[in-house]
N, C-alpha and C positions, 0 to 999 in steps of 0.2 A: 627119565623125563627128557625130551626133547630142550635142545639150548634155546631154544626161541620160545616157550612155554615158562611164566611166571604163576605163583600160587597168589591166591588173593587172602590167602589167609584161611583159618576153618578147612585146611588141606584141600579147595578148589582149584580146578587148574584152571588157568584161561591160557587163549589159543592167540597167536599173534604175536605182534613185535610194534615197535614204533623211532624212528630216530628224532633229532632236532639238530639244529642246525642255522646259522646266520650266515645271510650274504653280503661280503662285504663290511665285515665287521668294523664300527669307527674304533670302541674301546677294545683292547683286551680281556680289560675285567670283567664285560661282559658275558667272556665267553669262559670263566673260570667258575662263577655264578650259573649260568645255564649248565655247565658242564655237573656243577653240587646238586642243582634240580633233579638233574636228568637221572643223575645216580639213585634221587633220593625215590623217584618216579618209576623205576624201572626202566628206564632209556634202555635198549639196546645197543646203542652208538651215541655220540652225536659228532657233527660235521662244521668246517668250517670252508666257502668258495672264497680265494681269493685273500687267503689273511694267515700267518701263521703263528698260532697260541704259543705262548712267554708264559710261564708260570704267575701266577697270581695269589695275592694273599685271599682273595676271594673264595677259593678252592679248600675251604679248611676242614673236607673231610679226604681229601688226596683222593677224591674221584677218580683221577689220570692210572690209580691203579686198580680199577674197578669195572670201566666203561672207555672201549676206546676212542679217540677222536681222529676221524680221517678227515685233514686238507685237502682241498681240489682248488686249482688253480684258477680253473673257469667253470661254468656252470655246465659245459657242455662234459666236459670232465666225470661232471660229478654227476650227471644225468645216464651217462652210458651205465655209471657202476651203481642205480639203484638197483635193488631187489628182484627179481622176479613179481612180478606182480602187488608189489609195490605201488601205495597210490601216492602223489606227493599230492602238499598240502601247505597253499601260499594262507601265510597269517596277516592279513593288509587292511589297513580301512580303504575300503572301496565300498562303491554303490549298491556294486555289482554283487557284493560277498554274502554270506550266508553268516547270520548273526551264531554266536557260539553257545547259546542260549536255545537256538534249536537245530545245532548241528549234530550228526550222527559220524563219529569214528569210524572211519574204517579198521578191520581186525588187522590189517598191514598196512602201515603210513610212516609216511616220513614229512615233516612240517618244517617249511623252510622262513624263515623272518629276514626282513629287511634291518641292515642299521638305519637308527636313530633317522641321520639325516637326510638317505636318499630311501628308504624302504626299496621294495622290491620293483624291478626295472618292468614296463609293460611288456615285452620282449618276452620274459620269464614267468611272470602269470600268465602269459596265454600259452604256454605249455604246461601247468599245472593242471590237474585232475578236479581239484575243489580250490574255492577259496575262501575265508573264512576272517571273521573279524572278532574283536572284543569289542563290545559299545561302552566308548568311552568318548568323552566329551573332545579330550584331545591324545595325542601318541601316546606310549606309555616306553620306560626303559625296557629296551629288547629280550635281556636276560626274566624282567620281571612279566613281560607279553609270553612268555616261554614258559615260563613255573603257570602261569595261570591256564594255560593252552594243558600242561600234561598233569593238571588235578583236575583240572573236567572230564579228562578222559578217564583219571582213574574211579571217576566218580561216577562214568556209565556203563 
């Protein structure tokens, strides 16, 4: 079986990959929590621009030895070393976004989140590929926008 090829269970293969990842991370634990998600989800990776992860009691299935996590210093960084055809994927409340209710995953994506307090810079969504929201009344904590982001996906 190819490394980027997960079973959905019933011996199905499905085809594709996905990372996650936060810009700008305000909390650590944030990223110790999306990192147990990501594990839990199938994450291929996940990533951190500009922040570098501390261990956290948050992490209490040791993910860090399952799924690895690559830092980038800037996002220009982390842009050169996506995927090959690779789609990124801003997770923002915006006007502009596509509610996640009727969004369609792509088979290769990688989904980037804003911290808590400044979300993701205009600069940086206008090089994204999609952008995509949860409708919620107001923010939601980053790790817990990220666990919801990769069981809708597992769920299509």
């Amino acid at each position: 079986m190819d490394i980027w090829q997960h079973t959905r269970g019933r011996g199905e293969v499905m085809r594709g990959y996905f990372s996650i990842g936060i810009y700008q991370p305000k909390y650590s634990i944030n990223i110790g929590t999306l990192w147990r998600s990501a594990h839990n989800f199938g994450a291929s990776y996940i990533f951190t621009i500009g922040h570098r992860y501390e261990r956290q009691s948050s992490d209490t299935t040791a993910a860090w030895r399952s799924i690895p996590l690559f830092q980038y210093e800037a996002f220009t960084d982390f842009k050169k070393n996506l995927p090959h055809d690779c789609l990124l994927i801003a997770v923002e409340q915006a006007d502009n976004a596509v509610s996640l209710k009727h969004f369609d995953h792509p088979e290769r994506a990688s989904y980037i989140l804003g911290a808590e307090d400044h979300g993701i810079p205009l600069e940086i969504l206008n090089k994204c590929h999609r952008l995509v929201q949860i409708d919620t009344p107001m923010c939601l904590n980053v790790a817990v926008a990220g666990s919801i982001i990769m069981f809708h996906r597992t769920l299509k």
